[in-house]
Each structure stands twice: as C-alpha cells, then as structure tokens.
C-alpha positions as CSV (number, residue, x, y, z in Angstrom):
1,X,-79.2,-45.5,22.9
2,X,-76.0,-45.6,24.6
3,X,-73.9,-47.0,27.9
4,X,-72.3,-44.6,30.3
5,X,-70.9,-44.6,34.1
6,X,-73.9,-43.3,35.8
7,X,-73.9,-39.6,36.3
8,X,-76.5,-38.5,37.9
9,X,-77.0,-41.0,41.0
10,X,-80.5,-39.2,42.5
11,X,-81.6,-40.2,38.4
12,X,-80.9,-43.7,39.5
13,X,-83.1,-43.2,42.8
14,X,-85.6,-41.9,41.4
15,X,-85.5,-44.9,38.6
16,X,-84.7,-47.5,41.2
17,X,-87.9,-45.9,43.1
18,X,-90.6,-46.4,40.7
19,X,-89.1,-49.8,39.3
20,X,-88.9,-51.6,42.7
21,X,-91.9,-50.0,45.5
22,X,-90.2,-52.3,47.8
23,X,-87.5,-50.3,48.4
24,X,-90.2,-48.0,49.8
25,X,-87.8,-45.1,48.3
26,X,-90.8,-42.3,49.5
27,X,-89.4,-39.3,51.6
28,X,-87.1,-37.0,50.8
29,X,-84.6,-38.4,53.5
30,X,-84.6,-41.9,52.0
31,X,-84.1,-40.9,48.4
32,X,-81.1,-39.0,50.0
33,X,-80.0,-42.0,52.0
34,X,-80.2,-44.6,49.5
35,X,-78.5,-42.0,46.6
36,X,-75.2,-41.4,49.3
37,X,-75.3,-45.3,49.5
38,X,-74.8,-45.8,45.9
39,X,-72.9,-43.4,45.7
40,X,-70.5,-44.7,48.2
41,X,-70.6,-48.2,46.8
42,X,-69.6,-46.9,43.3
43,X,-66.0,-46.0,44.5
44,X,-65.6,-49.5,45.3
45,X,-63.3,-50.6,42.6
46,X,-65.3,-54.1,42.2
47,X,-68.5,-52.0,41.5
48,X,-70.0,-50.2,38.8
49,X,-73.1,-48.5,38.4
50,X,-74.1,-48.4,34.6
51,X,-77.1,-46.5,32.7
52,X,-78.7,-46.8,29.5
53,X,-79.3,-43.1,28.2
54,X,-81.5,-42.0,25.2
55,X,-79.3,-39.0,24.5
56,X,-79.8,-37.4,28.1
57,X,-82.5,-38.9,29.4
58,X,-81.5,-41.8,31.7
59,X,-84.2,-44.9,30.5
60,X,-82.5,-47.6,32.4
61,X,-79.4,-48.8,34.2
62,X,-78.0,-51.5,36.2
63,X,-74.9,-52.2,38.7
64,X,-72.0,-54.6,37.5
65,X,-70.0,-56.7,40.5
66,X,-67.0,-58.1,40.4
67,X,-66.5,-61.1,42.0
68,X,-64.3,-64.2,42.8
69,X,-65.9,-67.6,43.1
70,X,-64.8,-71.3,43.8
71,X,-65.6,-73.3,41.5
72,X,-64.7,-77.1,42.2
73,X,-61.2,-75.8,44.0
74,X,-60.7,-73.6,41.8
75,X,-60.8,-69.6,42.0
76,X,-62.8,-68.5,39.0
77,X,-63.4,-64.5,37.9
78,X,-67.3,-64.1,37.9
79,X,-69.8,-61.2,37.3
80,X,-73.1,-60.3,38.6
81,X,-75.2,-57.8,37.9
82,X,-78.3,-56.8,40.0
83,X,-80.8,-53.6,40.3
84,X,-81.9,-54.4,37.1
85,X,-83.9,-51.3,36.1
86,X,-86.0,-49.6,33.1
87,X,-87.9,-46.6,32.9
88,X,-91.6,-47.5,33.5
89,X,-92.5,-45.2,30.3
90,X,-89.2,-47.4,28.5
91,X,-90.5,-50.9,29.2
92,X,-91.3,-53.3,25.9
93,X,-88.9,-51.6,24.0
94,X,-86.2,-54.0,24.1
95,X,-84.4,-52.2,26.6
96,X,-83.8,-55.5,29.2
97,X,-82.2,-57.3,26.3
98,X,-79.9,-54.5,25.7
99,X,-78.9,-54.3,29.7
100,X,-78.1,-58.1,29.6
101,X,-76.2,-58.1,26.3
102,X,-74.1,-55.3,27.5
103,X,-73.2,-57.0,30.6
104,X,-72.6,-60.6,29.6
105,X,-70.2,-58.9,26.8
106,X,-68.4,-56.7,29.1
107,X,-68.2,-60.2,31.4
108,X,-66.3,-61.8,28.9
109,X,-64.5,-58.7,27.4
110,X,-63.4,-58.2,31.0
111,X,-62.0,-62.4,31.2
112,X,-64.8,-63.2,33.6
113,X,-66.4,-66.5,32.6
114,X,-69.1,-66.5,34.7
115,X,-72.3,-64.6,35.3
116,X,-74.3,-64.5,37.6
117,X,-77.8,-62.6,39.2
118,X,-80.4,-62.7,41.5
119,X,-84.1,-63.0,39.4
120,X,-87.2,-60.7,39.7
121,X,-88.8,-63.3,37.5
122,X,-86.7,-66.6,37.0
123,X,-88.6,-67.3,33.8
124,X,-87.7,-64.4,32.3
125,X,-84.4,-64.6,32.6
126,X,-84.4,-68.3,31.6
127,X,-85.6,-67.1,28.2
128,X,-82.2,-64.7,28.1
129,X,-80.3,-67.9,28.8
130,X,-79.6,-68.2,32.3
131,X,-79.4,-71.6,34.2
132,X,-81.5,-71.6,37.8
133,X,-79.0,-72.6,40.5
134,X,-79.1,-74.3,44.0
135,X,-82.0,-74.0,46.4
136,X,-82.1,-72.4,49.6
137,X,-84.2,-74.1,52.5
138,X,-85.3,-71.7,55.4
139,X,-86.0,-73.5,58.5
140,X,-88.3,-72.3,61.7
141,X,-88.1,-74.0,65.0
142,X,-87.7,-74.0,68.8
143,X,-84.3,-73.9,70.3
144,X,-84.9,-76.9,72.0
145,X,-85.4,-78.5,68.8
146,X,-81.6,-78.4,68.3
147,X,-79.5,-80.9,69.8
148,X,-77.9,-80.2,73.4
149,X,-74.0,-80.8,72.7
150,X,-71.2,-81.3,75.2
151,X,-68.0,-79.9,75.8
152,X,-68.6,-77.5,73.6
153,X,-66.8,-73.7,72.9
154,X,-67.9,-70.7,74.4
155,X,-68.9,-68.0,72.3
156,X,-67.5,-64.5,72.7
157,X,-69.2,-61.4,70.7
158,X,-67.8,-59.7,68.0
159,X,-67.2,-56.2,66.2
160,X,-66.3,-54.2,63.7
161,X,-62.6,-54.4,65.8
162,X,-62.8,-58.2,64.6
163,X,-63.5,-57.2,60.8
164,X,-60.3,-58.9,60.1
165,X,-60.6,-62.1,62.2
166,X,-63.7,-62.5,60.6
167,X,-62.8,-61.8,57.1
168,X,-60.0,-64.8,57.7
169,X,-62.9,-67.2,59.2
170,X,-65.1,-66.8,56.1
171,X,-62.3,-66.7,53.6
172,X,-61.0,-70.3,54.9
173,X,-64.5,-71.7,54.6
174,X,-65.3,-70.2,51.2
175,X,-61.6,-71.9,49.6
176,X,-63.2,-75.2,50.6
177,X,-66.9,-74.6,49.6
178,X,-68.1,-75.1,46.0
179,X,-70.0,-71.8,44.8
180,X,-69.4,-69.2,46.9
181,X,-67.6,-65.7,46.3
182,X,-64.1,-65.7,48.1
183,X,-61.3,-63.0,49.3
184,X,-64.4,-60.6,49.8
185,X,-64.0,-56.7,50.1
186,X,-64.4,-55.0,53.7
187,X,-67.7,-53.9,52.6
188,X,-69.0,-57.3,52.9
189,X,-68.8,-57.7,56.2
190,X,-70.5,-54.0,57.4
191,X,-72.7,-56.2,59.3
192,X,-70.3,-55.7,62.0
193,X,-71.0,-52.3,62.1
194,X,-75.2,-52.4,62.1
195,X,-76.4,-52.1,65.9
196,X,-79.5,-54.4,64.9
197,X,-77.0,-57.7,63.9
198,X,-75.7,-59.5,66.4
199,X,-72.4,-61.7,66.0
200,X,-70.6,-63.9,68.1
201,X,-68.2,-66.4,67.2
202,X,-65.6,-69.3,68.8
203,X,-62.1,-69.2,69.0
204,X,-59.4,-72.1,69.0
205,X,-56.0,-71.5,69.3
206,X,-56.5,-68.0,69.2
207,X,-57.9,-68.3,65.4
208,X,-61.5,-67.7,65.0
209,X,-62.8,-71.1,63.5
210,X,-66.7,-70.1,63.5
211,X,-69.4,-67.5,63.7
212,X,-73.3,-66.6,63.6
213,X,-75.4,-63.8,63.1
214,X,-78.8,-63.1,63.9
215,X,-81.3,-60.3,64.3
216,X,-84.1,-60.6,66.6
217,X,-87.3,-59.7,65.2
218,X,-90.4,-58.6,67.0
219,X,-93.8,-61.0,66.5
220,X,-96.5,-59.0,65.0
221,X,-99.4,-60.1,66.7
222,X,-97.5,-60.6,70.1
223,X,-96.1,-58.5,72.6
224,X,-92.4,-57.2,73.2
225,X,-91.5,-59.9,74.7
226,X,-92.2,-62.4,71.7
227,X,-89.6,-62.5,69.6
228,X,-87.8,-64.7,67.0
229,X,-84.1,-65.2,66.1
230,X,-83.3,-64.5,61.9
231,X,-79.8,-66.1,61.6
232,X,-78.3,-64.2,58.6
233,X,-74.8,-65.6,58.9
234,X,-73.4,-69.2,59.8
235,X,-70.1,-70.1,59.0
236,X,-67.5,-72.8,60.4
237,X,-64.4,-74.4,60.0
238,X,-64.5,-77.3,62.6
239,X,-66.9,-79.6,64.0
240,X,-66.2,-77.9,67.0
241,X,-67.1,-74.8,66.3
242,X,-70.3,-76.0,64.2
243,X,-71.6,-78.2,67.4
244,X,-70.6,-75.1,69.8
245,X,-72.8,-72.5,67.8
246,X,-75.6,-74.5,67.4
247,X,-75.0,-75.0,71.4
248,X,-75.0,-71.2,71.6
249,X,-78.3,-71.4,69.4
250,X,-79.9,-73.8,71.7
251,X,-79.1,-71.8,75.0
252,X,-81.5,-68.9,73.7
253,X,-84.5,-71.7,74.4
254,X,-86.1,-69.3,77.2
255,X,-85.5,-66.2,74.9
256,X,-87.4,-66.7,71.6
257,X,-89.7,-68.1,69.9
258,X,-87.7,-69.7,67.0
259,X,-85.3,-69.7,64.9
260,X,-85.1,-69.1,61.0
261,X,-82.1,-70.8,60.2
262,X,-81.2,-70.5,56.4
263,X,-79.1,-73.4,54.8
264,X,-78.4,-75.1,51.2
265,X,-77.9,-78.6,53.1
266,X,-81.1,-80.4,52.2
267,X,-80.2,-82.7,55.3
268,X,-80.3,-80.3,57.8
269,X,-83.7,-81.5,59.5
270,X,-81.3,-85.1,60.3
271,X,-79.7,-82.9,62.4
272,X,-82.6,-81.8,64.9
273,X,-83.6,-83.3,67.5
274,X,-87.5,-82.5,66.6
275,X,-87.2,-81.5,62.7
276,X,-90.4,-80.6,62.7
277,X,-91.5,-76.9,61.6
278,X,-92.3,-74.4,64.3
279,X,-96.5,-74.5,62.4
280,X,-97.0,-78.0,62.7
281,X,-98.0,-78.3,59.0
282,X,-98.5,-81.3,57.8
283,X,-97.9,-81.9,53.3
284,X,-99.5,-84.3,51.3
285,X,-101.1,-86.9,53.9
286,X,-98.9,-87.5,56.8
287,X,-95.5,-86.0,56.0
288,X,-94.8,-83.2,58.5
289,X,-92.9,-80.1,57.3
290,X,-89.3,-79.3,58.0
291,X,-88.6,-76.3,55.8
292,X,-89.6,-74.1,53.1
293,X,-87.1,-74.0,50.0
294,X,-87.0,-71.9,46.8
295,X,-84.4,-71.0,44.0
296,X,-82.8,-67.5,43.8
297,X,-79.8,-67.5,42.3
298,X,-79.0,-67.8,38.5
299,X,-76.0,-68.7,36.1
300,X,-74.8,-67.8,32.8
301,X,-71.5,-69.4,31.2
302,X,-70.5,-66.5,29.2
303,X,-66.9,-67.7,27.8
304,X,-67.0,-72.0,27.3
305,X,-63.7,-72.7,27.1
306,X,-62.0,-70.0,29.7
307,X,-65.1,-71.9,31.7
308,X,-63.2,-75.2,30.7
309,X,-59.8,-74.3,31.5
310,X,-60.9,-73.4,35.0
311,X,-63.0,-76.7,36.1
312,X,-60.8,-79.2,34.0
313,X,-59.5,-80.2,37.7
314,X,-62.6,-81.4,39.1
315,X,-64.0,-85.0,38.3
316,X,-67.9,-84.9,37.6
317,X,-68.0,-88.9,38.4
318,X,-65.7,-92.3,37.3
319,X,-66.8,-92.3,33.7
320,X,-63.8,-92.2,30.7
321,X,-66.4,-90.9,28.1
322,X,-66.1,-88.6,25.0
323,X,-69.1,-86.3,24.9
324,X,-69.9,-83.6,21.8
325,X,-71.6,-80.3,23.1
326,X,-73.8,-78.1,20.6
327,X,-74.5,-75.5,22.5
328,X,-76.8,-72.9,22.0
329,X,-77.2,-69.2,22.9
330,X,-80.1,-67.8,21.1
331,X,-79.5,-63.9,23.5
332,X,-76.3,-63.7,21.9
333,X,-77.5,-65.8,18.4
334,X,-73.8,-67.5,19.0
335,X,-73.4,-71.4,18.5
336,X,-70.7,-74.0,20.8
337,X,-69.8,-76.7,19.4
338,X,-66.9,-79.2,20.7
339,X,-65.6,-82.4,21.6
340,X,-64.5,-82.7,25.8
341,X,-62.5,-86.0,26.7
342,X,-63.8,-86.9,30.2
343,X,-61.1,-88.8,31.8
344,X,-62.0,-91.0,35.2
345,X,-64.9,-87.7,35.0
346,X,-62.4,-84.9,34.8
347,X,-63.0,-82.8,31.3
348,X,-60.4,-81.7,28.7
349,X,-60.3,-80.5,25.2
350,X,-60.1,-83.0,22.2
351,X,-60.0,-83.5,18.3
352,X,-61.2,-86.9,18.6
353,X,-64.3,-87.9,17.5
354,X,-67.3,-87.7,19.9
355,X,-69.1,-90.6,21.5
356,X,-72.0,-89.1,22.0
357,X,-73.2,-85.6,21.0
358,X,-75.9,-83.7,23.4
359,X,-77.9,-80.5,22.0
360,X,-79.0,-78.0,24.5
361,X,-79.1,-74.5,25.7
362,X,-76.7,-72.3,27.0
363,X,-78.9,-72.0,30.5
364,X,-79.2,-76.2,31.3
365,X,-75.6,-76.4,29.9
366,X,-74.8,-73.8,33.3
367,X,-77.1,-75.1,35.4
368,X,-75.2,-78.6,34.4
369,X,-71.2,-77.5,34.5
370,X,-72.1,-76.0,38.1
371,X,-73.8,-78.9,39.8
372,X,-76.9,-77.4,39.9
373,X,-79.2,-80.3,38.2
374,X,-78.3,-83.7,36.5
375,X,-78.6,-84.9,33.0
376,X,-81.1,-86.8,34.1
377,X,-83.2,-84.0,34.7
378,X,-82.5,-81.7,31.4
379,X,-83.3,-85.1,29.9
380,X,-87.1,-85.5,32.0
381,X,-87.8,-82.0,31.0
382,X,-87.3,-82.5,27.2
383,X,-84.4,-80.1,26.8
384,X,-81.4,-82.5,25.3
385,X,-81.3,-84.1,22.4
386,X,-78.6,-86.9,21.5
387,X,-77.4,-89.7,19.2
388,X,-75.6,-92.9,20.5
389,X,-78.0,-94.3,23.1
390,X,-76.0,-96.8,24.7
391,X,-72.9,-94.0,25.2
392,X,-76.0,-91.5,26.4
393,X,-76.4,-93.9,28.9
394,X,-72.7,-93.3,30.4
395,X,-72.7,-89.8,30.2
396,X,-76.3,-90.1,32.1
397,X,-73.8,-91.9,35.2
398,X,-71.5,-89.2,34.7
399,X,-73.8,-86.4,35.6
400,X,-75.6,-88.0,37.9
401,X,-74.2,-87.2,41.5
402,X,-73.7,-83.5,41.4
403,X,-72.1,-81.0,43.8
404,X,-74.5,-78.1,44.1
405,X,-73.2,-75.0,45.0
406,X,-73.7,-72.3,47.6
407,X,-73.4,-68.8,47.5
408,X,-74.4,-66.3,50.7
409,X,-73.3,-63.2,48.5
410,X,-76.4,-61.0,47.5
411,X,-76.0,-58.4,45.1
C-alpha cells in the first residue's frame, strides 16, 4: 500500500460514485462533470487530491485542504480533509485508519496544528480521536416573523464583478470571529457565479459592510408559486447592515413561504418577533419549537504545543491555576504530558509543578482548547480523571464559559 497524487481522476469518480450514492454520480455526463471539477480544483495550490494504491489499483483516496482559521484572534494553519473514500471490495481492511494517519502526519509535517473534517458517522471518527465541534441550528419561519426595522440600508445585488468587495466583507468578519477559515481563495466565493444563488448586500461609505444569499426552492407538494427562501450566506460587519438584511429578509413576506435561516447563535429565536417554527410543533409538553440543531464539524489537535503557542493570547476565564495534561492519542499510540501555567486564564508553558493533573483523550482535549464543550461536561460523561479535588474545582470555573466557534467553510 502506498500514497500518491491522484492520477487517474475518472478512478476517483468512479470510487467517489459507489462510496457516496448521494452524489447520484449515474450518467456518463455527470461522471464527466464531476471528474473536470476535481480536476479543476486540484490545481488550486491549497488542494490536494490523494489516493491510497495497492500497487496500481486505486483502493481509496481522499482530498487534503489547506486552510487558515481564527483561533481566539489569532490566525492559525489548519487542515481538513473530506471525500473520505475506500473501495467497497477494500473496506475492513484497515484502510480508513491508514487515510487518517496519513493526513494527520502530513498536517503536522506540513506545520498545521489543527485538523479538521466534516463526519459521515461522528462516532466513528470519535474512536480516531476527533473532538465534535459547535452546533448548527436551522431555523424555518415566515418573513413576518422577523422584526420590521427602521431606517434601515437598501440592499443592492451583487456579482461575480463584486468578487472582490465581497471577499473584503467576509474577510473583516472572519478576523473577528472565533472558528472560521479566513483570507479565503476566489474559489470560495463561485457562488457569485451560479445563476440559482442570489446575493445582495449593503453598502456604507462605499465599503460593503454586509451581505446574504439565498436560493429559492420550489414546495413539493405545492404549486409554482409556493416557494421557500434557503439562506446559504449571512454575513455582517455592522448593526446596520445586520438590522438592514434582515429588513431585506422581511420585505419578501408576500413572496414565500419561509425562510431557512442557518446560524450557530443559539439565541437567535430572542430575535423574532414570533420565534416560533414555521410547523407549529410543540416538544416535550408545552415548549414550542424554534429550530432544529445538529453537530457537523469535527476537530483534531494534531501538534499540542505549536497548538499552545498559537492560543497562549486568549484568556479561557479569571482563574491563576496550574493544571497537568496527560493526554492521550491511542490513533497515533503517542502520549502528552505537561504542565500549562494559566495566568488570569491565559495558558503558558511551565516546569513548575502541577496543581491539578487531568487525564483524557486527545478528541475532549480538542473539543475543550476550541470552546466547543466545558470541563464540566467531559467530567458528566466520565471522560477525565483527576487528583486534587479542591484545585479541580478551579480549573472546573476556568472552563466553564466557553467561546464556541463557527465555521461556514465546507469541504
């Protein structure tokens, strides 16, 4: 078995095919669309398309990103890998392992201390040591569920002429945002170019400060002139231009149905005038639903202390505490082990003696350094182990109000 820059890219159609039937890879025309795709996207220099050959035969393979995230303030190097694939007549053979321990070496080979990938299955890829990460609520109502604002912004549409302006826009909000991918490529914004996306956006001083886009989507059971809004994009850099898109959003009352309006702000229903979800359910007794959530995203720390040396700006709460981490990474059969000086809740490096030592794996440790859970949670669930109670008990407060991140990059 070896690793090679995929060769043959109508291999890796034919692979991606029977791995993922979704794709719905079935005529000869979209075979040939999707290989010219991947193709394309393999000449980007942040993207690599990597199979796992048995001598000739190609038995699995995989595509490597490159990618640059904020991490509390702080631009980190990151990796993600996605189309995950192996041979249907190669499966149970270990070949998923080797894929994983290929790219989490070549992650940290290549000075990128984070990982990162969308699941198939989350619990199998909690097994390889990943950490599950924020979660996504998708909400569905009526446009006149959404506040009427005043003196708001008008919206003017955009294009693939305004790639730029919109590059800027997103850029700005991603250098304040914990989580997501920043400085993206061109690529990432092709929505621009699709004729079924719509854009528009609000200027202010002649500088773009937000935008949304949204497909419209045809009801199933209705007729054509039922149809719901699917925002994919929502990004802002004022108050302004946040109350002046959901203005815009509002205005399309007597045009659809609803609108699906994704969002990592567990608060969002406070927002609505009605938060209410466009079915009316109602959960366990009489608590009316707002939104359905779920968990997509996963995390790996692949290099500790390069993962140190990047976050040692950003204070995780008040506490002064020394904490010992035993970390362990049974993928890699490697062992952490280490003393970090929290200072007013911002970590460093020491030789001094620990005041409390915590055990646990390398996926809650992830899930922990990026804000994703608390200690309190690893520590409901049975997955950390420790010494000093009464110092436990501080570095319980010191984990306890996490920043979850966000990420709208999907790989």
């Amino acid at each position: 078995m070896n690793f090679e820059q995929m060769k043959d890219f109508s291999a890796f159609t034919e692979l991606s095919q029977r791995c993922y039937p979704g794709m719905k890879l079935n005529s000869k025309e979209e075979k040939e669309r999707y290989t010219e795709h991947r193709e394309k996207m393999n000449k980007e220099e942040t993207i690599r398309t990597i199979g796992l050959y048995d001598q000739e035969k190609l038995v699995g393979g995989y595509i490597e990103y490159d990618f640059i995230s904020n991490l509390y303030g702080s631009k980190v190097n990151s990796a993600g890998i996605g189309t995950v694939a192996v041979d249907l007549m190669n499966k149970k053979q270990g070949n998923a392992k080797r894929i994983i321990r290929k790219f989490l070496h070549d992650a940290r080979q290549n000075r990128r201390p984070l990982a990162m990938l969308y699941p198939f299955q989350p619990s199998f890829y909690k097994r390889m040591g990943f950490g599950l990460g924020p979660r996504l609520h998708t909400y569905r109502f009526h446009p006149s569920q959404l506040p009427a604002f005043q003196d708001t912004l008008g919206t003017v549409e955009l294009g693939e002429e305004d790639i730029s302006a919109v590059s800027k826009c997103y850029n700005e909000w991603a250098h304040t945002t914990h989580g997501v991918s920043c400085d993206k490529e061109a690529y990432a914004f092709s929505f621009l170019k699709k004729d079924d996306r719509h854009t528009v956006g609000v200027f202010e001083d002649g500088e773009l400060t937000g935008y949304v886009t949204f497909e419209f989507q045809q009801l199933e059971e209705g007729h054509f002139l039922q149809n719901d809004l699917i925002v994919s994009n929502f990004f802002y850099n004022s108050i302004k231009a946040y109350q002046s898109l959901l203005q815009f959003l509002h205005n399309q009352k007597d045009q659809v149905r609803s609108i699906l309006f994704p969002t990592f702000d567990d608060r969002f229903s406070m927002i609505l005038d009605n938060s209410c979800h466009i079915d009316e359910t109602l959960i366990f007794s009489i608590y009316h639903k707002t939104s359905e959530a779920g968990q997509g995203l996963m995390y790996r720390i692949v290099d500790i202390p390069s993962f140190l040396e990047s976050i040692q700006d950003h204070s995780f709460g008040d506490e002064t505490i020394r904490i010992g981490w035993k970390i362990e990474d049974t993928l890699l059969d490697e062992h952490y082990e280490a003393v970090w000086q929290f200072e007013g809740g911002k970590p460093s490096l020491t030789d001094q003696p620990a005041e409390v030592t915590l055990e646990l794996g390398i996926g809650e440790f992830s899930s922990l350094l990026l804000g994703c859970t608390s200690l309190k949670d690893i520590l409901y669930r049975g997955a950390v182990k420790y010494d000093e109670a009464d110092a436990f008990e501080k570095s319980l407060e010191l984990f306890d109000n996490p920043l979850e991140p966000e990420c709208w990059t999907f790989f």
